[in-house]
C-alpha positions in Angstrom: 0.0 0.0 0.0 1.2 3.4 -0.6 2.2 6.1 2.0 1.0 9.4 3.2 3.1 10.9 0.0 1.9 8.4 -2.8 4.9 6.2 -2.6 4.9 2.6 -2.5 7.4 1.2 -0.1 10.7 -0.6 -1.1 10.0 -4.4 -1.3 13.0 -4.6 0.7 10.4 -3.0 3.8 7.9 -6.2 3.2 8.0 -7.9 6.0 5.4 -10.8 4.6 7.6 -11.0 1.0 10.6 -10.8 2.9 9.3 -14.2 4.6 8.1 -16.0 1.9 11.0 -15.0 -0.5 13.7 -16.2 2.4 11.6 -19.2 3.4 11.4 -20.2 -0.3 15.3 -19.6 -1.1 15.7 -22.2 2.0 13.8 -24.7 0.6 14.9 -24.2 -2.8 18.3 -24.8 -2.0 17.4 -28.1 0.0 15.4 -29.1 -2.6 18.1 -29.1 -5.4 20.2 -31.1 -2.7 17.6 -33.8 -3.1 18.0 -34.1 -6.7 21.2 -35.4 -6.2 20.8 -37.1 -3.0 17.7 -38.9 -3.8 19.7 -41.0 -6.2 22.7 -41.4 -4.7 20.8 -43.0 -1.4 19.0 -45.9 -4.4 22.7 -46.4 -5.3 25.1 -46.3 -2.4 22.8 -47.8 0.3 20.4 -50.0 -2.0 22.7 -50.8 -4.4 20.3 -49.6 -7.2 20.7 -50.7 -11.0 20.8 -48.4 -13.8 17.1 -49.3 -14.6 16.1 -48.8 -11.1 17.6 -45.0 -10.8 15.8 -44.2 -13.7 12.7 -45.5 -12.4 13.6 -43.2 -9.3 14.0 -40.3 -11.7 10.7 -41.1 -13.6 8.7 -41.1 -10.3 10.7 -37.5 -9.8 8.7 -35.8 -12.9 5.9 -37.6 -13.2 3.8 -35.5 -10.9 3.3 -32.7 -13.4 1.3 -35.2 -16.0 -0.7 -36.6 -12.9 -1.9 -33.5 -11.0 -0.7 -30.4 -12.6 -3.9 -29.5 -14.6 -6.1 -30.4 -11.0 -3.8 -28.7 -9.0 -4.7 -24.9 -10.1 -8.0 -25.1 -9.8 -7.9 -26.9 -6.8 -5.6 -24.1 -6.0 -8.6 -21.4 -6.4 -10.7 -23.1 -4.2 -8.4 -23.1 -0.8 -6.4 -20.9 1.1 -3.1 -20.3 -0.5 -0.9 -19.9 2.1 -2.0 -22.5 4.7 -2.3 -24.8 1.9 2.1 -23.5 1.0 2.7 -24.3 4.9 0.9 -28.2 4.9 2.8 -28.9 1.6 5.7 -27.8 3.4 5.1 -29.9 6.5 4.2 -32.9 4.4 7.4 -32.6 2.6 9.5 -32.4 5.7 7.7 -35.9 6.8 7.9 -37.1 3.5 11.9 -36.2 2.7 12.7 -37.0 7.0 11.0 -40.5 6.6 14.4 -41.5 4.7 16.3 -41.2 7.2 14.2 -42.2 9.6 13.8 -46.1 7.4 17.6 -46.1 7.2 18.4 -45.4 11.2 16.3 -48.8 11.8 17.3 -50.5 8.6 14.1 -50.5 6.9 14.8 -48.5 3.6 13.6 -49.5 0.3 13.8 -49.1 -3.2 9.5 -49.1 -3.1 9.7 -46.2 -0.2 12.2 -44.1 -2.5 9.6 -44.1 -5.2 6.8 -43.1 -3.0 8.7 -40.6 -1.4 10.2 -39.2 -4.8 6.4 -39.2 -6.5 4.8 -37.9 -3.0 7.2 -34.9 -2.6 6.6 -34.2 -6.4 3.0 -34.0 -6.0 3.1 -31.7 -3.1 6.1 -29.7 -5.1 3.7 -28.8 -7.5 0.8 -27.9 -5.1 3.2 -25.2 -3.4 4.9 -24.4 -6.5 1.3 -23.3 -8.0 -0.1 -21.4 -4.8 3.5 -19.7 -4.3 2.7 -18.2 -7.6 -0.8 -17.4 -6.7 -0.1 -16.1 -3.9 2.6 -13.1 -4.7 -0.2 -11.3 -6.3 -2.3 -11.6 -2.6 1.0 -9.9 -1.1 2.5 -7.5 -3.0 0.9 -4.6 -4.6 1.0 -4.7 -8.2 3.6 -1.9 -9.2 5.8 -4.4 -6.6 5.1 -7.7 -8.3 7.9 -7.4 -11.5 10.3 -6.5 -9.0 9.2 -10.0 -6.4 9.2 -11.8 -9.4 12.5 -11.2 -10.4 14.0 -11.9 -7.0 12.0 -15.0 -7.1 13.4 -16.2 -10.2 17.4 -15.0 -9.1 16.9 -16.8 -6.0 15.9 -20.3 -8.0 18.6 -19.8 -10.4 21.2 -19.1 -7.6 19.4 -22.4 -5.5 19.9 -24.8 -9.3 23.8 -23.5 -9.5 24.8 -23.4 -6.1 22.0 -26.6 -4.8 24.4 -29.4 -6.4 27.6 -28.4 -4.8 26.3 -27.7 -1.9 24.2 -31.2 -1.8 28.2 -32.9 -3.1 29.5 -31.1 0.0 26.4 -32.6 2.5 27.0 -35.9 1.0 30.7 -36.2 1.7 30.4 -35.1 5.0 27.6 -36.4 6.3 26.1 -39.5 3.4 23.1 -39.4 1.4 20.6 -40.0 3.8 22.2 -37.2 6.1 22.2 -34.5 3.6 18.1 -35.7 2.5 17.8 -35.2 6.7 18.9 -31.6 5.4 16.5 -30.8 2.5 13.4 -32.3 5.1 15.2 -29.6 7.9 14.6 -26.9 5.0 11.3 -27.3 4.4 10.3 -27.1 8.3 12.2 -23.8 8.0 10.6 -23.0 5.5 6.7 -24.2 7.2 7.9 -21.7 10.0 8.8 -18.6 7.9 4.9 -18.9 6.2 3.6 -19.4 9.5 5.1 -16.0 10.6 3.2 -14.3 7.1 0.2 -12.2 8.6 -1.2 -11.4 4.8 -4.3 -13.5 3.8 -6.5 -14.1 0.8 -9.7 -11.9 0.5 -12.6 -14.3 1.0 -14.8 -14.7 -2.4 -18.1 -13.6 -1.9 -21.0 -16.7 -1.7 -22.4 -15.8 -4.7 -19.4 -15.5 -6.7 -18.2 -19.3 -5.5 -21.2 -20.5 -6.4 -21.1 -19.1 -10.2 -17.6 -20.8 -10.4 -17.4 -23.7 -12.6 -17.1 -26.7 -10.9 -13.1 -28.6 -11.0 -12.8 -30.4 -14.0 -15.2 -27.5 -15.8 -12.2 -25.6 -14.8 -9.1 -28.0 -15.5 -11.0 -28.4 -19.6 -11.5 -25.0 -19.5 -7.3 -23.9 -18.9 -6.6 -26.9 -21.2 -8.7 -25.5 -23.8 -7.0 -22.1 -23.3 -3.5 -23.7 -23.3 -4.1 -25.4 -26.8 -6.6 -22.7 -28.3 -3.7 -19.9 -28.0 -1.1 -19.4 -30.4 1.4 -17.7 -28.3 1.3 -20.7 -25.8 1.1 -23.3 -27.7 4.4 -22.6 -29.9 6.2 -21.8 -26.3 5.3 -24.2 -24.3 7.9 -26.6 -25.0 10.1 -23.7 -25.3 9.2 -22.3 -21.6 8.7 -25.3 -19.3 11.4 -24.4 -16.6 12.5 -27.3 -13.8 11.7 -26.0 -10.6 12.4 -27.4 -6.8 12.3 -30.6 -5.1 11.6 -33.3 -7.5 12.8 -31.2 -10.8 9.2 -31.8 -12.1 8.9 -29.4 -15.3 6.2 -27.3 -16.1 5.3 -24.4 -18.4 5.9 -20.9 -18.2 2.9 -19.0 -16.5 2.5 -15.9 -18.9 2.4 -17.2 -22.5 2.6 -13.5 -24.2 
């Protein structure tokens, strides 16, 4: 909001970006330690095959062709940022329950699939309310400028994540440095928590002239496939993003 003299405040002054921005750049950075953890704990301490890691890898993307379309308009219809700090939560169970399986010598290949296709799916639930949600907190002469840290601060996370996750791995093994992507995202569960910015509640009668979910989910499809400018750069656009390096488009098309 602007001040008393008509000028919006730095971003820098935002306390609730500030939160989400730093929360995220935590768990982007686990995340990206994951992608090269996750594989190396199938190898190392399972003694995986070729075949099997690229099952493992498989599981990784395959979330964005299973829930991707559902998950924005499932996305419309809750709270964005409690539903950012339960995908959060569910991803520090999720990552933590490899460790956990290997302290009592109960890890298998079957529970690194689940966990690799779990954490994907609830990857792309946060990564599609984080989006949806910037526009909730910033104001909108503030949102090229949160964008653009948003994107430098995943860029920095897919450069620097790798070396930092070889580092974790030498020092403390696979399953250690996946205890460290899983201690991210609680991190990052207790920097949303701190947000005190919430969504402005549709009025009744405009929820109930909403289409109903898969109305919705044909209706972006048809959008998707009906436009030029997105359907000659979408292939062109789709960006890997945290956790499970599951890929999807770009969010503008023009």
């Amino acid at each position: 909001m602007p001040d008393d003299n008509g000028k919006h405040p730095s971003i820098w002054r935002h306390r609730g970006f500030l939160l989400l921005w730093g929360g995220q750049t935590v768990s982007e950075m686990g995340s990206q330690v994951t992608v090269l953890a996750l594989p190396l704990v199938a190898v190392v301490l399972l003694e995986a095959s070729a075949f099997q890691v690229g099952l493992l890898s498989a599981a990784e993307t395959s979330a964005y062709l299973l829930v991707a379309l559902p998950a924005g308009a499932i996305v419309d219809r809750v709270p964005k940022l409690r539903l950012m700090i339960w995908c959060n939560l569910a991803l520090f169970l999720v990552i933590g329950s490899v460790l956990l399986a290997h302290a009592v010598g109960a890890l298998t290949l079957a529970q690194l699939y689940a966990v690799a296709l779990v954490s994907s799916v609830f990857s792309v639930f946060f990564s599609v309310a984080y989006q949806s949600y910037l526009p909730v907190l910033l104001d909108r002469n503030q949102l090229m400028d949160g964008n653009g840290k948003v994107a430098v601060s995943r860029s920095v996370a897919q450069i620097a994540g790798p070396s930092l996750g070889a580092g974790l791995v030498a020092l403390i093994g696979a399953a250690g440095a996946m205890a460290a992507d899983a201690l991210s995202f609680a991190l990052s569960a207790g920097s949303l928590t701190a947000i005190r910015t919430r969504e402005r509640r549709r009025p009744s009668a405009e929820a109930d002239r909403r289409p109903g979910l898969w109305a919705q989910i044909r209706e972006g499809l048809a959008y998707v496939t009906r436009d030029p400018s997105c359907g000659t750069r979408w292939p062109s656009t789709a960006q890997p993003t945290s956790s499970s390096s599951w890929w999807r488009p770009s969010a503008r098309c023009s």
